[in-house]
Every structure is written in C-alpha cells, then in structure tokens.
N, C-alpha and C positions, 0 to 999 in steps of 0.2 A: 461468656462472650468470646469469640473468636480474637485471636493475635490478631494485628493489621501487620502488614508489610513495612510500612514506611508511613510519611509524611503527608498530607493531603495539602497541594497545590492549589496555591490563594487566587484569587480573581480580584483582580484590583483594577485600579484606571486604565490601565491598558485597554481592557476588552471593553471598558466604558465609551475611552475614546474611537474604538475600533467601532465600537455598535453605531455611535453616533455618524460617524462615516458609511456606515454598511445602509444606513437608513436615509440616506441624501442619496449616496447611489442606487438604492431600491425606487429612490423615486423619478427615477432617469429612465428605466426600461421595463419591460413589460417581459418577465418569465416565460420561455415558450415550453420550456420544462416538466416534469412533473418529477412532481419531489413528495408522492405520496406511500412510496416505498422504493426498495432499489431495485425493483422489477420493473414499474412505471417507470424509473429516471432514466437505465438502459431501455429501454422501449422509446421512450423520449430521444435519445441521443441519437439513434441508427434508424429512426423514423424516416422513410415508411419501410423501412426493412423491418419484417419481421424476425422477432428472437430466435425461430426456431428455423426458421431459412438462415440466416446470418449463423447461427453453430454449426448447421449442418450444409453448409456450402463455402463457409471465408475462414473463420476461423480456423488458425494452426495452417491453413490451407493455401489461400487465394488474397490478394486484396481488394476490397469492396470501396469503390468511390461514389460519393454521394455529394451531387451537385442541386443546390436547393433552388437556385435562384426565388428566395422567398425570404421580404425586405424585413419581418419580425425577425426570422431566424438569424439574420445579419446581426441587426442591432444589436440582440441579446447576445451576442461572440463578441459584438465588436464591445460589450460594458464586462466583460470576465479580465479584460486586459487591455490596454492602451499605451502607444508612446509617450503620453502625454503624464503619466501614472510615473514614469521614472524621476522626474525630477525631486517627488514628494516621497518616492519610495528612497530616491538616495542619501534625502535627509537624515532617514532611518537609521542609518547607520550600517551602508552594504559594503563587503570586502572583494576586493579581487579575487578568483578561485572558488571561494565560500559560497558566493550568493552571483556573483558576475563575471564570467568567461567576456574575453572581447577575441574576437575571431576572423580571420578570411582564411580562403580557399586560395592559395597560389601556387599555379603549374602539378595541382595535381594533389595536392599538402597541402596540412592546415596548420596555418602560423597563427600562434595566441600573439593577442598585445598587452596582457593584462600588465598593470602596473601593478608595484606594492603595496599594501594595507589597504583604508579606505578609498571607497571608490569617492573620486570629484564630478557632479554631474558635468560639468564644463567640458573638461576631459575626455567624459565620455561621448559626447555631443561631437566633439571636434574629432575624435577616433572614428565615431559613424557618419560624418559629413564628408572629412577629406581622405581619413582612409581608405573608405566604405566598409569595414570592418559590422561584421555581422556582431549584435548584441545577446549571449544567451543569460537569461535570466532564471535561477534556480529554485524549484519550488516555491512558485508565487502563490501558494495555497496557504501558504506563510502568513503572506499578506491581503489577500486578495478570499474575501469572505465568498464570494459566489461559486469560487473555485472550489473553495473549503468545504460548500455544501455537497457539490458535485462530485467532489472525490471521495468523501466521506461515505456516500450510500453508493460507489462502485466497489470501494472496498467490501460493504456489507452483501455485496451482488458474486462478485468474484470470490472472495475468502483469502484475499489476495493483497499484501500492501499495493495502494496507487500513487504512482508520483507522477510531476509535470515538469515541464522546460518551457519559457517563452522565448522565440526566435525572431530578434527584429533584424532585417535586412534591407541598405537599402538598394535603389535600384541598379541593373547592372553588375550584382555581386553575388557572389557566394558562399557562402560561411563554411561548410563542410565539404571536404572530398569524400568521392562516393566510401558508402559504409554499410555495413550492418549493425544489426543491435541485438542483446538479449532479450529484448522484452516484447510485448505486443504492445501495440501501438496504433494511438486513435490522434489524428491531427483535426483541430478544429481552424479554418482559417478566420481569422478575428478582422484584418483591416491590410487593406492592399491586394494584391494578387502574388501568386508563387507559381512558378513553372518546375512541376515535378517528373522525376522520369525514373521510374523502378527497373528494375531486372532481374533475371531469375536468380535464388538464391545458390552461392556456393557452397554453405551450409546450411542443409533445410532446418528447422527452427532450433537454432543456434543457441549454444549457452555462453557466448561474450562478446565481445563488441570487436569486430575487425575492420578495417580500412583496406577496400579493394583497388586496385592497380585498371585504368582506364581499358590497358589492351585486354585485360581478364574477363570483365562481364559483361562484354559485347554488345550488341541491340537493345533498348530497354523493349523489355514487354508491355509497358506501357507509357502514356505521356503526355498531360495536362495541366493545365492551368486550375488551380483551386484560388476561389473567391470568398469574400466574406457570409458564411454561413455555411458552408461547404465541409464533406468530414471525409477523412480517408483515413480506412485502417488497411494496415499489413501486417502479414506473421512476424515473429521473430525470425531473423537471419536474411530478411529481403534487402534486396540491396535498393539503394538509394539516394539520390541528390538533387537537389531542389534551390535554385536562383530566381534573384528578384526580377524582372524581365525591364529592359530600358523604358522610359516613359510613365514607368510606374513606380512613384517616390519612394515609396517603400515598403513593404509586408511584414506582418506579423500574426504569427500565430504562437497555438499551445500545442505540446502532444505530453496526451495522459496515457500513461506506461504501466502496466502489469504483468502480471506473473512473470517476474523475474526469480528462476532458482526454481523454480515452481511445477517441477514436469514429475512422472512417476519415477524416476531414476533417483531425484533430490529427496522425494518421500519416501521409498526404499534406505537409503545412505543414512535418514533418520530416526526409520522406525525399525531394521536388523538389527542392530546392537540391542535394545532393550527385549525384543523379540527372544534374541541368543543368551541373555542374562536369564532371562525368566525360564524359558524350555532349560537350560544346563543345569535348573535345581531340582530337573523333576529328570531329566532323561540323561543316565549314565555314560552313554557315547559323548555327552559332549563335552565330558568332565575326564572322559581319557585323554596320555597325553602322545601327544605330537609326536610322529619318530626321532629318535635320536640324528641330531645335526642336520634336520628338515632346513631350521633358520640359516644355517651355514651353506646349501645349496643354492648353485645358480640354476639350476633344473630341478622343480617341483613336480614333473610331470605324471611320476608314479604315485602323484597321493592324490591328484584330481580326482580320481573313481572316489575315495574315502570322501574328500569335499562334497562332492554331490550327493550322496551319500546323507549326509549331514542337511546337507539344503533339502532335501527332499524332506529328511524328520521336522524341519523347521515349517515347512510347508503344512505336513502334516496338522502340527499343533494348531498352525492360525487358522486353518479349513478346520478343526476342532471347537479350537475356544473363539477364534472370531474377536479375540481381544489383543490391543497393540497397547505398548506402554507408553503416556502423553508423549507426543513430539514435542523437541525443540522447535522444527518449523512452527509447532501453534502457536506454543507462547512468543516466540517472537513474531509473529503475525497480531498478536493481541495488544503485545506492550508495546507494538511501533507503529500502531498505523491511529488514523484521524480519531478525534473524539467526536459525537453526535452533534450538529449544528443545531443549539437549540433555540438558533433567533435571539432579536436584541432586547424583543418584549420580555424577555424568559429575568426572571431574579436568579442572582446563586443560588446553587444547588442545596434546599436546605431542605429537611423532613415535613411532611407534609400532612395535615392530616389526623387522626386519631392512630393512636398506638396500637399497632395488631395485637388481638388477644386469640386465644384459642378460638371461639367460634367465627372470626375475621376469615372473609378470602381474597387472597392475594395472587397478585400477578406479578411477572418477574420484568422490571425497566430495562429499557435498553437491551432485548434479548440477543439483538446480533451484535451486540460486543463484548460478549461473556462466551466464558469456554468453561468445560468444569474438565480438573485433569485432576490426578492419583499419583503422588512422589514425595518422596522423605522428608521429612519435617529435619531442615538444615540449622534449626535451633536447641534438636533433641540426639547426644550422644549414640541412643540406641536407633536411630536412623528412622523413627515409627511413623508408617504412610498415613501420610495425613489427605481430607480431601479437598482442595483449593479451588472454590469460584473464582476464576481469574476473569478480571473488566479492566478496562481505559485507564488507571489510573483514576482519578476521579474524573467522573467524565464530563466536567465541564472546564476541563484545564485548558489553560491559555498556553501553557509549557509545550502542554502538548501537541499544539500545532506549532509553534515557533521551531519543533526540534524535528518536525515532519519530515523523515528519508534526509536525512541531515548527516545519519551516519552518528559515531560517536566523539566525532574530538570538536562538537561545537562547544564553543566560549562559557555558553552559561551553561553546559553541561560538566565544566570541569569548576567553574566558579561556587556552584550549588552542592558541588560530590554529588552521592550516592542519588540517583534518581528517586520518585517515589515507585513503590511497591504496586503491585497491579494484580493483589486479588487479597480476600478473607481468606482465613483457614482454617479449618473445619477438622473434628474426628474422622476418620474414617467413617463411622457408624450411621455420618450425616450425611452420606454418600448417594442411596437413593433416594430421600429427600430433596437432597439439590437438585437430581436429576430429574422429580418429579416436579418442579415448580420452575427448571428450565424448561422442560418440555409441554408444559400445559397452559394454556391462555389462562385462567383462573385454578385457584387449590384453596379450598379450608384448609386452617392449618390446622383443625385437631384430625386430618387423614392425611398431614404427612405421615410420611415411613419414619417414627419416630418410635422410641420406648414411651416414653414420658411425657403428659402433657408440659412439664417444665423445657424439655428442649426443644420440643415443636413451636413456643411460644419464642426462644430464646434466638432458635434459627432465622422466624421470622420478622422478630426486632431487629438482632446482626444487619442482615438486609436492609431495615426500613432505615437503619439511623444513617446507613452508606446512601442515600435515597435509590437504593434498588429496587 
C-alpha cells in the first residue's frame, strides 16, 4: 500500500449544519446555472457570449459588459450574497482585516476603518450608515455554498486558483480609489446598482495591484451602470472605479478573480530550474565552471554570448524530450484551491461498493483534481523518485474550504499544525499505471501497465479505500 501524506480531515456538524442551511436557501431560488461540468458553468456565466468569441476578442484583451436585464438571472445573483447575510455571518466569528475590510474613498485615497479583533455587527452597520464606509467581505466561498459550487468548477475550467470579494456600498459613496489589479476579473452585480468607469490600462495585464492618480488615466474608455444580474469582466491591469450613485440605497456585488501569477513568465521562473538540474547531468557545458570573479563583476556583459549559448542547449533538450520537472505552480494550484461540491444529499466520503479485483474496471473520481507528478520521496535518505497522485486533500473536506485563498497564517491553520497531505505515493514503477487510469474514462485492472497481478490489484485498492 502506498505511504499517505498526512491526516484525513473529519466532516463533522459543521457541514451538517451548513448543508441544512444550503438546502432552505436552495429552496429560495431557482439555478439559471449549469453545473453539469466547468465548460457548461462558464458557458452559463458569460451567456449569451460565446466561449470562443469571449477568448478570442476580451480576454487578456478588452472588457466585455453584459447587461441581462432578465428578472431569473437577478434573483439567482441576488441569493449567492445578501446584506442581509452579514449579521448571521458576523455571528460566525469574522475579524477585522482576515475576513472584513471597512473602507471609503476620500479625495482621491482609501482610508480603512477597520477596528480591532472581532468584527461587531452593530459597529459595522453604524460605519455603513453614518460613515458610508464601503464593506469588503473576503472570500464568502467560505461561507456562502453557491459560491462554493461556482468557484469550485471555474477552477477546474481555468487550472487556475479562483477567489472572490463581496463589495457592499452604500449610496453616494465610494469604496476604492481608481486601481488596477493582478488578476482577471468577472463582477456579478447581486443587489442595487454601481456606476462603473474603466480606462485604458497603464500597465497592460499587470502582475500587482497599483492605485492610479486621477490626473494620470484620463477619460474612461468606458461608463455604466451595472444592475442586478449584470456581469462585467476586465483584464488584469484595467484601471477602474465604481460608486453607488445617490437615490440608490446601496449596491452590492461579487467579483471572482483568476489567474493571478499565472502568465507564461511565472511558468518559465518554475519550470527552468528543474529543466537546468536535469540537462546539467547529462550535458558537460553546464557543469563547467563560471569565469573566475564573474560573481564579483558589475558588468557581466562579456559572458551573455556563453548564457545564450546555454539557453539555446536547454531549448534544445525540452524541443527533444518534451519533459518538464513537476511544477511547484501545480501542486500549489492542487493543494489550495476548492474541493468538489458534492451537495447536501451526498454521506461522507466513504468506499463504496465491491472491492476491485483484477478483472474489475475502474475509473478514476474526481479527475480534475488530481495531477500525477515525479519528485523525491522526502522520507527516503537516498532521495528515490517516487510517483505521487496528488488530489484535494480528501476531497470532501470542510478545511478546505474554510482556508480557501486565506493565505497561510489563518488561526486554524496554526491551531491544527501541519496541514493534511494532498496525494498517495507510489513507486516509480507505478508511473504509467497512474497515468493510464488518469487518462482513460474506464481501465481493467489486470491491463494496467503493471508487473504483477498483485500490484495492479494493490494500485487499485490504494485508490478505492481514498474513494478515488
């Protein structure tokens, strides 16, 4: 049997009481959604744009506004999040900073008001009445199951962690001075109206968040009012600001954010190093050394020909072998982003079923949140490559959404230590095996790529007892 990683994360009342609530709210609105893969659900979201118009005309590119006026599409925005949702959400136990930004826009600058430790909904109520102080609310996916479902299969759409922000303003106010942001960005307007005004970016798709100066970005390029049901996306680095307009008590929306870090430049910076480890055992130039007092030089300029030089050989190998060493972008894309929403009807996640035998065939659960990657078994002195089905954690953990894009110094992250582990590990041996029953909607198991019917059998128990 395969080592496990860690610990397998319990489902207890929590998600009981969460389901119990997710199932009162499901009877509130009617899904205009489709949640029958994450092709359907994007398809669903940028309706009636088409997937393949919308890549090839907005994305990275342009921003695409989509004004529904269509009263289903409201509804179902205005039940993902509610003003009305804060008071039972503050019960929970939300902190200043952690989970609640309080915010306005003055003369130009955004002054926080956030108090210390837990948030008081009282407090908070009187900061958005008499301040007008704008509310940002942090990854309500946290809490907020419909969210949960929706971001869960954009993830598996994108390859991409997806987080959210909720924005309640009320009228008359402004919460942010004009900005850009790192990420791509889809705003759903839920309840009220927002008067938005974009302009061209100063840095075209930008990798960090800056606050632009009023006299700098001139004219917006564009300028409307978004409504309940209404979606607007932009690239990264657009600039942008948006206020609640007078007569309109208040607004509030979501915007769900990806690929952040996520460009070919961020994949490159991940996947050279292990690229240069592997070519330097086989190719002698890269194991020669350095001129003498290279390190000591403020002008490198006489060795750039030898560099390229070098990048060319490395070129070579991957236009060869075609093989990169796992990224760290994967596995942190694997072990941080949403687990499967699998409804409230669903029991814990427990083995199901007759025990696979060798003439059994099998299919592999949950395919888009498994990655298979090749790296040193950090439990074995002589470093020996092991091969590692890396999944969710166990994928019906409740952890694992509470700690969704949370970053690492959340409370029960340092309460609980070491997280749990997020894959089986495997010999090398069991390498194309894996890769044969990731890649294939059904496999007998006695035509895995196996020696022995004893590990073809063994592989695919591993598996079934994780309910893979």
């Amino acid at each position: 049997m395969p080592k496990k990683g860690g610990k397998r994360a319990e489902m207890g009342k929590e998600m009981q009481t969460q389901c119990k609530r997710a199932k009162v709210e499901a009877a509130c609105f009617t899904s205009v959604m489709s949640f029958e893969s994450p092709d359907s659900l994007f398809g669903s979201l940028i309706s009636p744009i088409k997937q393949e118009v919308f890549f090839r005309e907005y994305w990275e590119q342009k921003p695409l506004l989509i004004q529904r006026n269509d009263t289903l599409m409201a509804a179902y925005y205005q039940s993902l999040f509610q003003v009305s949702d804060l008071k039972e959400l503050c019960s929970q136990g939300l902190y200043y900073g952690r989970d609640i930004n309080v915010c306005r826009c003055v003369n130009g600058k955004k002054k926080v008001l956030n108090k210390e430790g837990k948030v008081n909904y009282m407090q908070l109520k009187k900061d958005f009445d008499q301040k007008k102080a704008t509310i940002q609310y942090h990854q309500p996916q946290r809490f907020k199951e419909e969210l949960w479902k929706i971001q869960e299969k954009l993830e598996c759409y994108f390859g991409s962690l997806v987080g959210s922000n909720v924005y309640i303003t009320p009228q008359g106010s402004q919460g942010l001075p004009p900005h850009y942001d790192d990420v791509e960005v889809f705003i759903l307007q839920l309840e009220g109206e927002k008067h938005w005004r974009l302009y061209k970016p100063t840095v075209h798709l930008a990798r960090e968040y800056n606050v632009e100066s009023e006299d700098r970005i001139g004219n917006p390029t564009h300028e409307f009012i978004l409504k309940p049901g209404d979606l607007l996306y932009f690239p990264r680095g657009t600039i942008h600001q948006a206020d609640t307009p007078l007569g309109i008590s208040y607004s509030t929306h979501v915007t769900i954010s990806t690929y952040q870090n996520n460009s070919w430049g961020d994949f490159l910076l991940d996947a050279i190093p292990g690229l240069v480890f592997d070519t330097a055992k086989e190719d002698v130039a890269l194991r020669t050394s350095i001129p003498r007092q290279l390190l000591m030089q403020v002008d490198i300029a006489d060795s750039t020909k030898k560099l390229c030089s070098l990048l060319r050989r490395l070129a070579d190998r991957l236009e060869n072998t075609r093989e990169l060493r796992s990224s760290d972008m994967k596995k942190d894309f694997i072990m941080n982003r949403l687990p499967p929403y699998l409804g409230c009807d669903s029991e814990p996640l427990t083995p199901g079923g007759k025990l696979p035998k060798i003439d059994s065939k099998v299919r592999l659960q949950f395919r888009d949140y498994a990655i298979i990657t090749v790296e040193p078994d950090q439990e074995n002195s002589v470093s020996i490559a092991k091969a590692t089905l890396v999944f969710l954690g166990w994928v019906g953990s409740v952890r694992c959404v509470k700690t969704h894009m949370m970053g690492t110094e959340d409370d029960t992250a340092s309460e609980e230590g070491t997280t749990q582990t997020h894959g089986l590990r495997f010999p090398l041996s069991y390498l194309d095996a894996l890769k044969q029953i990731w890649s294939s909607s059904t496999v007998c198991v006695k035509e895995l790529n196996l020696v022995s019917d004893e590990e073809k059998e063994n592989l695919a128990l591993s598996l079934w007892t994780e309910c893979l």
